[in-house]
C-alpha positions in Angstrom: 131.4 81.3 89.8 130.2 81.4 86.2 128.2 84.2 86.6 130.3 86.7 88.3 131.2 88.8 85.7 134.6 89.6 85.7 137.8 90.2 83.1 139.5 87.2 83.2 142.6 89.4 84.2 140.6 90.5 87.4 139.9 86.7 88.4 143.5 85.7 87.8 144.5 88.5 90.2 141.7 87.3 92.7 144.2 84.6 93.0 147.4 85.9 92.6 146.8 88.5 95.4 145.0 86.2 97.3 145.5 84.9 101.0 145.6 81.8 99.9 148.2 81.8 97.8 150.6 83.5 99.9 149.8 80.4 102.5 150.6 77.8 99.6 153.8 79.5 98.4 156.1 77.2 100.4 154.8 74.2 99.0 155.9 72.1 96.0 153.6 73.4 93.2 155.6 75.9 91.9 154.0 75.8 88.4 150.4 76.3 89.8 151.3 79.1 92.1 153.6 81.2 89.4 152.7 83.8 87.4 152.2 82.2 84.3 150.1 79.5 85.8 147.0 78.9 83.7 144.1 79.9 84.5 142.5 76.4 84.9 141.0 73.7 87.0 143.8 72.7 88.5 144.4 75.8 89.7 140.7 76.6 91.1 140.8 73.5 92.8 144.7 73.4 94.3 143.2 77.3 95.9 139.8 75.8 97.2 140.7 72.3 98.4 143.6 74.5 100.3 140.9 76.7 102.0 137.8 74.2 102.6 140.0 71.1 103.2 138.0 67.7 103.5 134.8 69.3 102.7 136.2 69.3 99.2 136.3 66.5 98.3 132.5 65.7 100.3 129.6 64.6 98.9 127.8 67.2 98.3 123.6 67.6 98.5 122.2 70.5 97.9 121.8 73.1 100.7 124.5 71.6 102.5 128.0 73.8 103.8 129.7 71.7 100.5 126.9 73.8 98.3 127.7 76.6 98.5 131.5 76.6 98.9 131.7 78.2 95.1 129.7 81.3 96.5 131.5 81.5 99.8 135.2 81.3 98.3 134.4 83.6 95.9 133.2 85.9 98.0 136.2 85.9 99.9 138.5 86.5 97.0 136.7 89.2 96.0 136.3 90.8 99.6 139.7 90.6 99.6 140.9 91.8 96.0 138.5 94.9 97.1 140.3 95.8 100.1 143.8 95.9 98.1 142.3 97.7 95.0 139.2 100.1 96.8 139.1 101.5 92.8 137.0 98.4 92.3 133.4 98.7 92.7 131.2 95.6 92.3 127.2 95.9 92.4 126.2 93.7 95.3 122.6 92.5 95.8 121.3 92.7 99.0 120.2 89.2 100.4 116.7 90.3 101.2 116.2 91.3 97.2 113.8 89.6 95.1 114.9 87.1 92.7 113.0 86.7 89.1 112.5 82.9 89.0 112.1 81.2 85.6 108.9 80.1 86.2 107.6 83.7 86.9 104.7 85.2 84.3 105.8 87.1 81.5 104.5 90.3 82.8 107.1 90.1 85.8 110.3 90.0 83.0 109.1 93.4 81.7 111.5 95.9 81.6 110.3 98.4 83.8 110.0 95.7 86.6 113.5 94.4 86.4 115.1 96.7 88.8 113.2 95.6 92.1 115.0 91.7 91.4 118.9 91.4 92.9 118.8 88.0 91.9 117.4 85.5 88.5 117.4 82.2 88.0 116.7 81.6 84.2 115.6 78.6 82.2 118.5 76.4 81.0 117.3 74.8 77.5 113.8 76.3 77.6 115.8 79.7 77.1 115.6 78.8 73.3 111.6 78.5 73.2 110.3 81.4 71.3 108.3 83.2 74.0 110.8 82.5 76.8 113.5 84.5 74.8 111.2 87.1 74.4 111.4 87.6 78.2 114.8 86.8 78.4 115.7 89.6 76.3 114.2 91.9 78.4 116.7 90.6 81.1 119.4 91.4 78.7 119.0 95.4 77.6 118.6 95.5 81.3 121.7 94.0 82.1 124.2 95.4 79.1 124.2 98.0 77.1 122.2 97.5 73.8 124.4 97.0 71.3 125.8 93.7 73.4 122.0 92.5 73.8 121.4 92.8 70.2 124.5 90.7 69.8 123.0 88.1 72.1 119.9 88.1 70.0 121.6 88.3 66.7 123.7 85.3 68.3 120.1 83.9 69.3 118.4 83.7 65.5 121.5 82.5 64.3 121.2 79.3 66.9 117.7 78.9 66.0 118.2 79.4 62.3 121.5 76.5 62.1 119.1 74.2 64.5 116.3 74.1 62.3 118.8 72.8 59.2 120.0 70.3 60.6 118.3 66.8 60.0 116.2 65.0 62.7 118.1 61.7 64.6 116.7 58.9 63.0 
């Protein structure tokens, strides 16, 4: 659900306006379900244990129906937020789109290539390695406007620059 980006206004409503809630508002959680109910947690999880039952609280392996319940709730709140509000427009990637993989060549992070991917999984801590956020950044002017991805790099040096001061863990 982290990387869905939306206003944090916009996902509040996913909820507010949701089915879900409207099935919940006869039980006793009337702080959760009000709303000024904080956008939290709690609240997440009172909506999706509600709609996926015991497979919430599952173990979970990777691949199984307990995987992706993140990607298949959301999808419903926002498939249902767009009915109600048809002003919203959201990009969707096509299931049958590439996806950039971190461990792809440099040469495939290039700008001009970025617009046949619908999907990219990036590198977690590697991100900060010189030459990977070189190929990152490409992924960033392609995603937001420039002035944001020179924030994100500005943001980047900065990291770098208060990392290298501080003193190694003895």
């Amino acid at each position: 659900m982290s990387h869905i980006c939306l206003s944090k206004q916009i996902w509040r409503n996913l909820f507010l306006e949701s089915i879900q809630r409207t099935e919940l508002s006869n039980s006793n959680l009337p702080i959760l379900l009000s709303d000024k109910a904080p956008f939290s947690f709690d609240l997440i999880s009172l909506y999706t244990r509600h709609e996926f039952s015991h497979l919430y609280d599952s173990n979970m392996r990777k691949g199984d129906a307990a995987w992706y319940m993140d990607q298949i709730y959301s999808s419903m709140l926002l498939n249902d937020y767009c009915i109600k509000h048809p002003n919203i427009t959201i990009d969707k990637r096509y299931k049958n789109s590439f996806r950039l993989e971190s461990s792809s060549p440099y040469h495939m992070w290039e700008s001009q290539r970025l617009n046949i991917y619908g999907d990219a999984h990036v590198m977690h801590d590697e991100i900060f390695d010189s030459y990977r956020w070189k190929s990152f950044k490409n992924l960033l002017f392609f995603l937001f406007n420039s002035s944001l991805a020179n924030d994100f790099d500005l943001y980047y040096k900065q990291f770098i620059l208060s990392s290298q001061d501080k003193p190694e863990d003895r």
